[in-house]
N, C-alpha and C positions, 0 to 999 in steps of 0.2 A: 726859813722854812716856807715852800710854798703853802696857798692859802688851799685848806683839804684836804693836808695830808697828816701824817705822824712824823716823828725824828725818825725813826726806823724807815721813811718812804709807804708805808701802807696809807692806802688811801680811807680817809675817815666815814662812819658807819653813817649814812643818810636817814635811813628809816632803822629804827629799832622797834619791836615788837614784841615785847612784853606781859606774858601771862595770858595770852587774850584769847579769851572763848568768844563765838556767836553760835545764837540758839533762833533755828525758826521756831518757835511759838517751846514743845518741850524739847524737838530736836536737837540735839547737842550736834551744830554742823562741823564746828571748827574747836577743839580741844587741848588749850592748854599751848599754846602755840609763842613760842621764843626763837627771835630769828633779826640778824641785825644784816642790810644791806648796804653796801659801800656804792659810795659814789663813783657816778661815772665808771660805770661797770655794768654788764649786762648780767641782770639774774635770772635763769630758770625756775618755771616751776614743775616738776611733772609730775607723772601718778595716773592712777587708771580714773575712768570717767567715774563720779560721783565722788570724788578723795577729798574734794575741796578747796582744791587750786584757784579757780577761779570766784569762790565764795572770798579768798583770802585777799586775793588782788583786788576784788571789789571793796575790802572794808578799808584800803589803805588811802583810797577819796571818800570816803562813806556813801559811795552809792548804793550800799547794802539798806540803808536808811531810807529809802523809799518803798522796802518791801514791809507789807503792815505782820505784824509778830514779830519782826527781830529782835532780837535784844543780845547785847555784848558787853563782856567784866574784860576787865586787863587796858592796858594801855598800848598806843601807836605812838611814837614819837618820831616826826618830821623835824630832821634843823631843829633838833633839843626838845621841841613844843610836841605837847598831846594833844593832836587830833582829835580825842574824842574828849574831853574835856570841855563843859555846857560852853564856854566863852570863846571855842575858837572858832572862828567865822568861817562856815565853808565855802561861800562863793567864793574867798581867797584861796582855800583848801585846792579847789578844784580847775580854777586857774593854775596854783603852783604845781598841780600832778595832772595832766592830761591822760586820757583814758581813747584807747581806740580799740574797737571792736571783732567778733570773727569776720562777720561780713562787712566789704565795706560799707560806710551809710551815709555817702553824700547826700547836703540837703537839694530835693529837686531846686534849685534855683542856679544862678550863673555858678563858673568856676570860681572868678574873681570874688562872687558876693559871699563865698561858701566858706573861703580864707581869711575874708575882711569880720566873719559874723561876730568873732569872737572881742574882734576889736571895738566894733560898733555895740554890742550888746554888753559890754562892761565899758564903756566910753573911757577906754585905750587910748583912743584915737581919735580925733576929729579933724585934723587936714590931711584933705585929699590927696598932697603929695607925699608926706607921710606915710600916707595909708598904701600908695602908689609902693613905697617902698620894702614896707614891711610885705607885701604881700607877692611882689617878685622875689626877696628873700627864702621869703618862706616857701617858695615853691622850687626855688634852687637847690636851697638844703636837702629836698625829699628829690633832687635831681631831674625837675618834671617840668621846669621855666622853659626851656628847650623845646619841649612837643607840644606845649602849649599856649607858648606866648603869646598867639594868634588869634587864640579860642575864649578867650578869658570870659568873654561875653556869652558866650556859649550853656547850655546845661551841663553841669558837674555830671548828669546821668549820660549823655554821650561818650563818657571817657570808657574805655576797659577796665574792666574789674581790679586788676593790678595798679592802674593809672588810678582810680578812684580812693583806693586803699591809700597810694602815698597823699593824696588830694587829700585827707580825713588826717594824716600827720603830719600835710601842711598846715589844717586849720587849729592843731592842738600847737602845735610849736610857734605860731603867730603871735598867740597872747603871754609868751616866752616865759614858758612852766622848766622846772628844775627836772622833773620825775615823767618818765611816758611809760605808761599802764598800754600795754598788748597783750589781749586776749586771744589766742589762738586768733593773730594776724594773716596766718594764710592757708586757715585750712579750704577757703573757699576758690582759693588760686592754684594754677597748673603749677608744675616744678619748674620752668623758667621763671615764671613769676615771682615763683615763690624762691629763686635765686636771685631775684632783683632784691626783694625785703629784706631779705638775710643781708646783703651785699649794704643796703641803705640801714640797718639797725646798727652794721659795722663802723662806719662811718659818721653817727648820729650821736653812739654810746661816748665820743673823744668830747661832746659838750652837755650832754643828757645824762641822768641816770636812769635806765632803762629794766622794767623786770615786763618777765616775758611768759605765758602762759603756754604751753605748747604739748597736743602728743605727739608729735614728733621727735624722737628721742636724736635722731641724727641731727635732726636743726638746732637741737640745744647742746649737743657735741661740739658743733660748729658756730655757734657764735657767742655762746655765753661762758664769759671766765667765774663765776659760781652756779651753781644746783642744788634746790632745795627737793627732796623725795617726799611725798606725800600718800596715804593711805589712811581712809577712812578716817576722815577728818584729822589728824594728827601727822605733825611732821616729823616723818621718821629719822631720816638724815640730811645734815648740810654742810656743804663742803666748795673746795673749788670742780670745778666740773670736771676735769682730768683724772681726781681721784672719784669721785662718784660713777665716774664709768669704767675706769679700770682698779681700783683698789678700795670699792665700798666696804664701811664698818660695818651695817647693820644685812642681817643676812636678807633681811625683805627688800632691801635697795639691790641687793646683788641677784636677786629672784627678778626683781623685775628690768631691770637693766638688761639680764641675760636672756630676757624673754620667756623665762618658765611660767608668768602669769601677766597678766594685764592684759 
């Protein structure tokens, strides 16, 4: 049996999510929330603005832990292990699950030095030619070695919005995390752009497990084989994405899917 999957061919649950509330201060933002995601598979999230999609995506590296009031019950489990359990190391955490942003957020500094940060800053790396390596890799994979091979030396801020985005998915896939956290990736990008992202998360989910924040309800038709429904803090429905947008259970997924609210 290959390694990741089941006897039956399903591919095994990466991140399982278990019971798990977050509360800004008494705000109950996230409610009760059970939700298992399989590897290497792209997962949506959607739901109207304030539902809590992106509170949810935050807590699965605990970036939610630097806002002051949080507090969360229930468990996450990465690769078996609870994340939020006092003993798990996050600087590991957040190596194995990279996180990239709506906007892109290259650091003002070179292309090259923006790819290598991750290496150099958790001492990954230390020869040059090594480093040589990983970091035209890594700019391959996000399909951008090409337009930029030249530039390396360059500011990361001279690239296009679109170029800078994959630039920001070169420096998370560099320090070679299992899990890539997108948060509404391209709401700041035109629709070709945002035809390249789509096109490079297709390509990226065959070695990634990838979940994906999006309103865009057509981008998450098109590129994700599961969907999680969200509304006001609770996950109302999850499914594969094909039945969530043409055969939803719960009638507020088939409300908002069809457009009569959000």
């Amino acid at each position: 049996m290959d390694e990741g999957f089941f006897e039956n061919g399903e591919k095994m649950e990466q991140i399982e999510i278990k019971d798990f509330y977050l509360y800004y201060g008494k705000f109950c933002a996230l409610e009760n929330i059970n939700l298992s995601i399989k590897e290497k598979r792209i997962t949506s999230m959607i739901g109207p603005s304030g539902c809590g999609k992106s509170t949810l995506l935050r807590s699965i590296n605990r970036i939610n832990d630097t806002i002051e009031g949080v507090r969360t019950t229930g468990q996450i489990f990465v690769n078996g292990k609870n994340i939020y359990d006092p003993s798990y190391d996050i600087d590991s955490l957040r190596r194995n699950i990279g996180m990239v942003f709506q906007r892109p957020n290259p650091f003002p500094i070179s292309i090259y030095k923006n790819v290598s940060f991750g290496l150099e800053v958790n001492r990954i790396c230390s020869k040059k030619s090594v480093m040589n390596e990983i970091v035209e890799k890594s700019l391959r994979d996000v399909l951008l070695w090409d337009e930029i091979k030249d530039k390396l030396k360059k500011s990361a801020l001279t690239l296009t919005l679109e170029q800078q985005q994959r630039l920001c998915i070169a420096r998370v896939i560099a320090v070679k995390p299992q899990v890539i956290l997108l948060d509404e990736p391209c709401s700041a990008l035109d629709p070709v752009a945002t035809r390249k992202i789509e096109e490079l998360m297709l390509i990226l989910k065959q070695n990634y497990t990838i979940v994906i924040v999006t309103h865009n309800m057509q981008q998450a038709a098109r590129v994700s084989q599961d969907t999680a429904f969200m509304l006001l803090g609770k996950l109302i429905e999850f499914n594969k994405t094909s039945t969530i947008f043409t055969k939803p259970k719960k009638k507020e997924t088939d409300d908002y899917v069809s457009g009569r609210f959000g």
